[in-house]
C-alpha positions in Angstrom: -8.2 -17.7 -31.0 -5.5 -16.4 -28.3 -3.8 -13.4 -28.0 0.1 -15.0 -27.9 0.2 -18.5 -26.6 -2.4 -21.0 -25.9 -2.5 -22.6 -22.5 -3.8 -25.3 -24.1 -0.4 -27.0 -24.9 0.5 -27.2 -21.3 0.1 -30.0 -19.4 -3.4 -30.2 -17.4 -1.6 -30.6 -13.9 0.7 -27.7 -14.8 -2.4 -25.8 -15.4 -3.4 -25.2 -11.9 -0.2 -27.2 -9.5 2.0 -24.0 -11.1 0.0 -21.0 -9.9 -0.6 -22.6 -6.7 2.9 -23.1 -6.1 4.0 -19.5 -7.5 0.9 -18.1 -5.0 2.2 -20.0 -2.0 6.2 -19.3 -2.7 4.8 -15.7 -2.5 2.6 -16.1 0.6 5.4 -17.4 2.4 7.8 -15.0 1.2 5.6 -12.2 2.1 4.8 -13.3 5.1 7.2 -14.1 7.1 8.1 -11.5 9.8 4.7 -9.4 8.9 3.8 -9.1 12.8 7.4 -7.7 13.4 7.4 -4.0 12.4 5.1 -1.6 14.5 2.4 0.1 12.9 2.3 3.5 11.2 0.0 6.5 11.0 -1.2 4.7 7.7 -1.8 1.1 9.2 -3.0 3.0 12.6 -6.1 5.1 9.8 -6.8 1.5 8.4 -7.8 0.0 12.2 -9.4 3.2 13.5 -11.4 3.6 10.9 -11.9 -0.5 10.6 -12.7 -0.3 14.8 -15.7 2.2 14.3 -19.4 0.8 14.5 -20.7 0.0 11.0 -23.0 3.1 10.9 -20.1 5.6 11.9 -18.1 4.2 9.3 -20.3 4.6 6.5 -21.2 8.3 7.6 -17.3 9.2 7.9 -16.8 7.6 4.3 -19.0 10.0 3.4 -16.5 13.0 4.6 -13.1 11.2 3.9 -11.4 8.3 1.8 -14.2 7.1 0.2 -11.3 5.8 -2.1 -10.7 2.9 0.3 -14.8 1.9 1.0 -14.9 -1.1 0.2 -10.9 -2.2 2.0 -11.8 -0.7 5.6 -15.4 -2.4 5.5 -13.8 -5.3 4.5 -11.4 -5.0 7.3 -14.3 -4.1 9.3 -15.4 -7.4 9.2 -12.0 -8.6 9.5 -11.0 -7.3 12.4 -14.2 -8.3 14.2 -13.4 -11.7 13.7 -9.0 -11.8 13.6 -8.5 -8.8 15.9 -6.5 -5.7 15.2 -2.8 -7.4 15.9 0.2 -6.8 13.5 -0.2 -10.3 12.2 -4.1 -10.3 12.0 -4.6 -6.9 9.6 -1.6 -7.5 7.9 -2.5 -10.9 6.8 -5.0 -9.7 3.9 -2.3 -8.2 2.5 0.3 -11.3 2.4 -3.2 -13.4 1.1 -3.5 -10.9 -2.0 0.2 -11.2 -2.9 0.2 -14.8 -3.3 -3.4 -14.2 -5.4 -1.2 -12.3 -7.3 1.7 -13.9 -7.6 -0.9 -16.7 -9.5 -2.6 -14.4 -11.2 0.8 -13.2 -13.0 1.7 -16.9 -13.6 -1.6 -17.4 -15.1 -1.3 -14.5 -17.3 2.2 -14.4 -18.6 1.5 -18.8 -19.6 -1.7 -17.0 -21.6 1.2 -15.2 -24.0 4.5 -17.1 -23.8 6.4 -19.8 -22.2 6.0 -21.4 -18.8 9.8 -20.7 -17.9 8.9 -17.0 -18.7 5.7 -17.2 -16.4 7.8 -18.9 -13.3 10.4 -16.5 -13.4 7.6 -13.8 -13.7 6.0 -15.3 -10.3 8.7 -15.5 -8.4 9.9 -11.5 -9.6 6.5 -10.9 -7.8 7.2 -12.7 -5.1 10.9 -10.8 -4.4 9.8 -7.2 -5.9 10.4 -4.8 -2.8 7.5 -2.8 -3.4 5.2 -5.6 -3.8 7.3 -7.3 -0.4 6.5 -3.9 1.2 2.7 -3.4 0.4 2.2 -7.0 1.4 3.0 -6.4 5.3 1.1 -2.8 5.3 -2.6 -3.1 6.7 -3.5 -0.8 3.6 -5.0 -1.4 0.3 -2.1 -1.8 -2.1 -1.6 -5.1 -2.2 -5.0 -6.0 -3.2 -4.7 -3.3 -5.9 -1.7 -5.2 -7.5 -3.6 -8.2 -7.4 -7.2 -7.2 -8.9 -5.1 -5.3 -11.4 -3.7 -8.7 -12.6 -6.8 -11.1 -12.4 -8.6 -8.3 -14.4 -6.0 -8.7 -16.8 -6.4 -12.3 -17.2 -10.1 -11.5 -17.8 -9.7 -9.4 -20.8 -7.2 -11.9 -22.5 -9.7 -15.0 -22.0 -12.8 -13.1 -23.0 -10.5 -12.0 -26.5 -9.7 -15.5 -26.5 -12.6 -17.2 -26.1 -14.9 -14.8 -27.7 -17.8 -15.1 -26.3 -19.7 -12.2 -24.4 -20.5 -14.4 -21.1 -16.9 -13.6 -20.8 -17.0 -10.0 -21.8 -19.7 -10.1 -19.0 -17.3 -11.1 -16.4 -14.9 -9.0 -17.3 -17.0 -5.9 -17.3 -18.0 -7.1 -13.9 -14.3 -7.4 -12.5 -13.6 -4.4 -13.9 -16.4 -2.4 -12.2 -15.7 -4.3 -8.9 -12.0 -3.2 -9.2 -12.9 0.3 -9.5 -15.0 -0.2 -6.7 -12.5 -0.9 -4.7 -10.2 1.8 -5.5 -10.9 4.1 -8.6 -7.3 4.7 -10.3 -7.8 1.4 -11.3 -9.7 2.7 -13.9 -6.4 3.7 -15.5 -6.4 0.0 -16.6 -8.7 0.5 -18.6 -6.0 2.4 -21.1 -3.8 -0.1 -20.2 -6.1 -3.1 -22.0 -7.4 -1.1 -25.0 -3.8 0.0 -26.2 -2.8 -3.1 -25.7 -5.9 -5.0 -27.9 -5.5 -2.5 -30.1 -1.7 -3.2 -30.6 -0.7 -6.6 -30.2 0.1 -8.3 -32.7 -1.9 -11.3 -32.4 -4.7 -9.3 -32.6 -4.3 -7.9 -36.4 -3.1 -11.0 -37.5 -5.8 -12.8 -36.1 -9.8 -12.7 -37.1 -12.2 -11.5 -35.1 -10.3 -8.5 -33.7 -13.2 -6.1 -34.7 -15.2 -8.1 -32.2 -12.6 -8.4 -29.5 -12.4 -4.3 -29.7 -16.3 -4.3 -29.4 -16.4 -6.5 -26.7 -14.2 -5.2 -24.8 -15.6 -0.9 -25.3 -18.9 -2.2 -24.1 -18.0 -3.9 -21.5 -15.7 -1.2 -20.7 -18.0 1.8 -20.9 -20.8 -0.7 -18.3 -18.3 -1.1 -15.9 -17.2 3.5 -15.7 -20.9 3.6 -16.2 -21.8 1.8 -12.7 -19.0 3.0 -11.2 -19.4 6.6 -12.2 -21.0 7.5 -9.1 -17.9 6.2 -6.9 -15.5 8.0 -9.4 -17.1 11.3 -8.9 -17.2 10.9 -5.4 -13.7 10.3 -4.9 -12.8 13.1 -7.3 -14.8 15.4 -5.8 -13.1 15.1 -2.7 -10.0 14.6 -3.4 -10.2 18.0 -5.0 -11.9 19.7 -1.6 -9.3 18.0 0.0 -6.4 19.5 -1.8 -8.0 22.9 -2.0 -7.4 22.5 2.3 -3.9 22.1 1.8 -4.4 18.3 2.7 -0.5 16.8 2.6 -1.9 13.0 1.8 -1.1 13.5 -1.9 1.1 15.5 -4.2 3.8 14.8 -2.2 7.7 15.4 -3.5 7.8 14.3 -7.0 11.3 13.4 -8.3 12.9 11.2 -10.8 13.3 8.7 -7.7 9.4 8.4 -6.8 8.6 8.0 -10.2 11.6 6.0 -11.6 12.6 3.7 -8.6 10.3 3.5 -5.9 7.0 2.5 -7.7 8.6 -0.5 -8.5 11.4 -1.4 -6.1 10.8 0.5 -3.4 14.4 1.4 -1.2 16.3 -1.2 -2.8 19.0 0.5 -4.9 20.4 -2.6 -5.5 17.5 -4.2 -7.4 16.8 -1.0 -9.1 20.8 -1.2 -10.5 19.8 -4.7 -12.3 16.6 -4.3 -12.8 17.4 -0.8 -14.9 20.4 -3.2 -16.6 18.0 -6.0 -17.2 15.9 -3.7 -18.9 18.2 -2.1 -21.3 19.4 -5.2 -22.4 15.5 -6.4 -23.2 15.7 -3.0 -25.1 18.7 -3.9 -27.2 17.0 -7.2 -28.4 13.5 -6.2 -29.1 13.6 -6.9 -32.8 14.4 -10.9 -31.9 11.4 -12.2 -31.8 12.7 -15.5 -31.1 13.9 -14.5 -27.8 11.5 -11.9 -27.1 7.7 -12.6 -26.8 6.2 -8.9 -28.2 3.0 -9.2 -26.3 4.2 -9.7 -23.1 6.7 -6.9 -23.7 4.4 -4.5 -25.3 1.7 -5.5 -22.2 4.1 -5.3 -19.3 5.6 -1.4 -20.8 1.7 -0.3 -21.0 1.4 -1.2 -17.7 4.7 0.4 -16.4 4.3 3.4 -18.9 0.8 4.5 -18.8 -0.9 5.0 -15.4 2.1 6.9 -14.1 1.8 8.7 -16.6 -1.6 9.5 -17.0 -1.7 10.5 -13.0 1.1 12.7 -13.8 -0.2 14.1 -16.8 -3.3 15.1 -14.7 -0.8 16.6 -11.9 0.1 18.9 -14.3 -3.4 20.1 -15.5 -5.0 19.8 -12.2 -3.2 19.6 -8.9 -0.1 17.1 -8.1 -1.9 13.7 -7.4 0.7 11.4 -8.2 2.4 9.0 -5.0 4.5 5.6 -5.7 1.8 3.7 -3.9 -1.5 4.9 -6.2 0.6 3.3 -8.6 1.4 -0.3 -6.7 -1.0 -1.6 -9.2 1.4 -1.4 -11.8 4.0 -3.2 -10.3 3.1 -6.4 -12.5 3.9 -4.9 -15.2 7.5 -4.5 -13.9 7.4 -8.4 -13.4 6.5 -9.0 -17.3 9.3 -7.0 -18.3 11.9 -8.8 -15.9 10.9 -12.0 -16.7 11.1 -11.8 -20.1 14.5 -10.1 -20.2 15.7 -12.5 -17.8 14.5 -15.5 -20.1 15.8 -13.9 -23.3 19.5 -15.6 -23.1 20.2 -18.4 -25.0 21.8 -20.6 -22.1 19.7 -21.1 -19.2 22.5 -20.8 -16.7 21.9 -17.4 -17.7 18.3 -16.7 -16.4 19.1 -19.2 -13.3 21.9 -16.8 -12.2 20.1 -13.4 -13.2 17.0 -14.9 -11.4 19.0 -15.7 -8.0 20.7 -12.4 -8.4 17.2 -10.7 -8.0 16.4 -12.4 -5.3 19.9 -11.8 -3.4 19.2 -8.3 -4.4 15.9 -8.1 -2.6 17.4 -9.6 0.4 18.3 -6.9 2.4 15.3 -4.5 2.2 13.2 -7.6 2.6 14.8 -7.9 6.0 14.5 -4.4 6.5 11.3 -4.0 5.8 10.6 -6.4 8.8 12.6 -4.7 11.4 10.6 -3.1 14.8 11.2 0.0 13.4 10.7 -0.9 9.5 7.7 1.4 8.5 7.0 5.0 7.7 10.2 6.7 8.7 11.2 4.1 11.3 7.7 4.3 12.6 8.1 3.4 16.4 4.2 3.7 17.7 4.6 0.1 19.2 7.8 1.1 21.0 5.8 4.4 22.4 3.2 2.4 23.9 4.6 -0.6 25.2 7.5 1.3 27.2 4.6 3.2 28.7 2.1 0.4 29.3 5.0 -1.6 31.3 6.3 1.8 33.3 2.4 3.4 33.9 0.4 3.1 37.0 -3.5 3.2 37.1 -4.8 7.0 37.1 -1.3 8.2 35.6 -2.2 10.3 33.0 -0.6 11.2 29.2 0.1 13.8 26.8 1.0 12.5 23.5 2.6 14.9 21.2 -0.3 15.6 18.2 1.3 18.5 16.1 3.8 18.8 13.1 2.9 16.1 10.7 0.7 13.6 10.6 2.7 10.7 9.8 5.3 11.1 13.1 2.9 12.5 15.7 3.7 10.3 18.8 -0.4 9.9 19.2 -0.7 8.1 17.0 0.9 5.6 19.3 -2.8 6.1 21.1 -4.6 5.2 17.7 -2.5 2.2 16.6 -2.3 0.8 20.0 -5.2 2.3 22.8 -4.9 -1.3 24.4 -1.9 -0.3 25.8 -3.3 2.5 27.1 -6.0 1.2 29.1 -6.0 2.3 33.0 -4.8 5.9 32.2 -6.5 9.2 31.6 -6.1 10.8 28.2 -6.0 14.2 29.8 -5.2 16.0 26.4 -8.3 15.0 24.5 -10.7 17.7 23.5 -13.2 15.7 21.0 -12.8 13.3 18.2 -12.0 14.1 15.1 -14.9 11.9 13.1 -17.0 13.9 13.3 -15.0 16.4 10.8 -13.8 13.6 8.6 -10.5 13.3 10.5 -8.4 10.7 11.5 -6.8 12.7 14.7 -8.3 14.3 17.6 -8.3 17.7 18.5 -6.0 17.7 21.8 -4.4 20.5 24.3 -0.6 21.0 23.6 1.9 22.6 25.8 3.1 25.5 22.8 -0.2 27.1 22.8 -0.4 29.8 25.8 -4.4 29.2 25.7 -3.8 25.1 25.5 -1.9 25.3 28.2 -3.8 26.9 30.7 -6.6 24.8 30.4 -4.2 21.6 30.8 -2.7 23.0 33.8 -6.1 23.3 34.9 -6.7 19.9 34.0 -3.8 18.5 35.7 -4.8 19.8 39.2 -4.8 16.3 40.4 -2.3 14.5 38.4 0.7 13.0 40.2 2.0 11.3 37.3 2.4 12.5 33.6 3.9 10.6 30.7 4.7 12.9 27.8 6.0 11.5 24.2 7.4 14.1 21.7 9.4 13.5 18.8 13.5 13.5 19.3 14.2 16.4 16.9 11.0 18.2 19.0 12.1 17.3 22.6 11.4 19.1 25.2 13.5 21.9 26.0 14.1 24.6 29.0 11.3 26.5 28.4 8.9 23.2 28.4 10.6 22.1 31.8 10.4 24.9 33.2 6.9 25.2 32.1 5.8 21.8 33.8 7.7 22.9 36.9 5.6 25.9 37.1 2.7 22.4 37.3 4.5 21.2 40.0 6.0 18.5 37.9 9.8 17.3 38.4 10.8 14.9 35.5 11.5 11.4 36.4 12.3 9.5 33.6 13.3 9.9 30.1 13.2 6.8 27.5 14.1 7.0 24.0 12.2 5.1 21.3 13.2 5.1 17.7 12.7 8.4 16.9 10.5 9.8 19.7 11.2 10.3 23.2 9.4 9.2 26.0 9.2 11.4 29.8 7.6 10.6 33.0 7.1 13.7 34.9 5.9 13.7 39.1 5.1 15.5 41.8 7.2 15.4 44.9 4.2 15.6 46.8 2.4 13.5 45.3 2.4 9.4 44.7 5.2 9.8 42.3 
């Protein structure tokens, strides 16, 4: 017996023609204009750390983000055969959100209608988070979609009964996790939810469905285990170091708004709407499928909740993207409030409104600057990859946070950079479990000296600082003291770029 609908009824080409369609609507959606934005210090930690020989990898996994394993030794492998351009590392990412987009279909056709499931797709498809994490060389994306496929595991092995399937699902489940642990807070999500459906106390066999599903669920945290410790355990030394990656800000706005839709105020305005009129109507069931409601609002409702229940015991661990994952469930509960009007004018309209909605952050979220802040590393490098000569040399700004450090221009984008001494560097940062390198900076008094020392022979020096950092009298005056007279000054997006020579030299 199902939980909710049986796929069954639907027509066999509707069966698999629907989710392909729903997955390529989304692919296309998501990926046009992926290659445009420049990367940020996020996308630039996913290729360094994708760029390192396999046995350097695996031995800084073993210091930092063991969280994301499994993504950057994917992407490891990806990059070694696509190369590390915009388009290349971002194209995983536009791949899982037409898997999910299908997966969602697939899912919501398990417990309602197929008009219900469409419109469910194509709220994937247009969502501005899930538009966002699916042009970001990070994990998130993938997380949305293994989320939902794991989903549709644990409805057909309740359906079906049969503990092959229980099998698989324990297996996705443990892969999931795998691939990034607060997935485990699905696990919640799908034993509330077999516990509480109504399908399942009306129907027989729920004793069996419950059984089925704890054993698989406790072999799945059981091979995992070692993975969950491990990212707990340094997640916790990393937060006892005053680490900034997590914890960040938490307001009504990062947990309300942009888990689900991102910057788009205008989404979130009809989306909220759309939701309190689904509230208003919950005790029609004619019009309102209770599983897919009460699935969809476990979803929404308990691993942001959870994460911030254990901010409060522990220390602040919640951040909008841990919780991209739960996205979907955002998509069950539009799609059904959407299909809940009698005419279907109604949905068509509501449905077109969303995506007119989505529009404009789509767009913006594919501008040159559209990432992290207005993230411009690309700009940084390109301006001085055209304006450098061999031998000049650079000093990219590496303090303040990590996000906006102009070096990271020099991470995202060392191509660019070929021909030209780094004269800042000091060592790498790998070693320690770091991302950055530990670099000579002109505010230090000791710093300086020894790059004064190392720009005895110099002629040409290209500094990048951020705008609201730019250099001031004191810093001028300083590389005058080198011998340096400034040339040029180019502004990027945020930062500023300077070319600094020496009169005698071949400036």
């Amino acid at each position: 017996m199902s939980i909710g609908h049986d796929p069954g009824v639907a027509h066999p080409r509707h069966r698999w023609l629907d989710p392909l369609l729903a997955g390529l609507l989304a692919f296309v959606v998501a990926g046009v204009g992926s290659w445009i934005p420049s990367y940020w210090s996020d996308e630039a930690t996913t290729v360094i750390a994708a760029r390192m020989p396999l046995p350097d990898l695996i031995a800084f996994l073993g210091q930092r983000d063991a969280v994301h394993s499994v993504y950057y030794l994917m992407m490891h492998a990806w990059i070694g055969l696509m190369g590390e351009s915009e388009f290349a590392t971002r194209l995983p990412g536009v791949l899982f959100t037409g898997l999910g987009a299908a997966g969602v279909l697939v899912l919501v056709r398990m417990l309602t209608s197929r008009m219900t499931a469409v419109l469910a797709a194509v709220v994937y498809a247009v969502l501005p988070r899930l538009t966002l994490e699916a042009i970001e060389a990070r994990p998130y994306a993938l997380t949305a979609a293994l989320a939902v496929w794991v989903t549709v595991l644990v409805l057909v092995a309740s359906r079906r009964q049969s503990w092959w399937w229980w099998l698989a699902y324990g297996a996705g489940l443990a892969a999931s996790i795998a691939t990034f642990v607060p997935l485990a807070l699905m696990v919640v999500v799908h034993g509330v939810f077999l516990a509480l459906a109504p399908a399942q106390r009306r129907r027989r066999g729920a004793r069996h469905r419950l059984l089925g599903w704890s054993l698989s669920t406790a072999a799945a945290l059981l091979a995992t285990a070692p993975m969950i410790g491990t990212v707990l355990s340094e997640r916790s030394r990393l937060l006892g170091s005053d680490d900034p990656s997590t914890g960040a800000d938490i307001t009504w706005w990062t947990v309300l708004v942009e888990p689900w839709f991102a910057t788009s105020i205008a989404y979130a305005v009809i989306g909220l709407v759309l939701l309190i009129l689904l509230g208003t109507r919950l005790r029609d069931r004619a019009r309102t499928p209770g599983s897919v409601v009460l699935l969809g609002a476990l979803w929404v409702v308990l691993p942001v909740g959870l994460l911030l229940i254990a901010g409060l015991a522990l220390e602040p661990v919640f951040q909008a993207r841990l919780v991209v994952f739960a996205a979907p469930g955002m998509c069950l509960l539009l799609s059904v409030a959407i299909t809940g009007f009698r005419r279907r004018w109604v949905s068509i309209a509501l449905i077109a409104l969303l995506v007119v909605a989505s529009a404009p952050t789509w767009v913006l979220q594919r501008q040159p600057t559209g990432k992290g802040g207005a993230a411009d590393l690309r700009q940084i490098a390109g301006y001085i990859e055209q304006q450098a000569r061999p031998g000049d040399a650079f000093v990219l700004d590496a303090s303040g946070t990590v996000s906006t450090r102009p070096r990271q221009a020099f991470y995202a984008y060392p191509d660019r950079f070929d021909g030209l001494d780094d004269v800042a560097f000091v060592r790498s940062g790998a070693a320690e479990g770091r991302f950055t390198d530990v670099t000579l900076g002109l505010d230090d008094e000791t710093q300086r000296a020894e790059l004064q020392e190392r720009l005895t022979d110099v002629d040409r020096l290209w500094i990048a600082r951020l705008q609201i950092d730019a250099l001031d009298d004191p810093d001028l005056n300083t590389l005058g003291g080198f011998g340096y007279d400034l040339a040029q000054e180019h502004r990027t997006g945020r930062s500023v770029v300077y070319l600094f020579v020496r009169p005698d030299g071949r400036g």
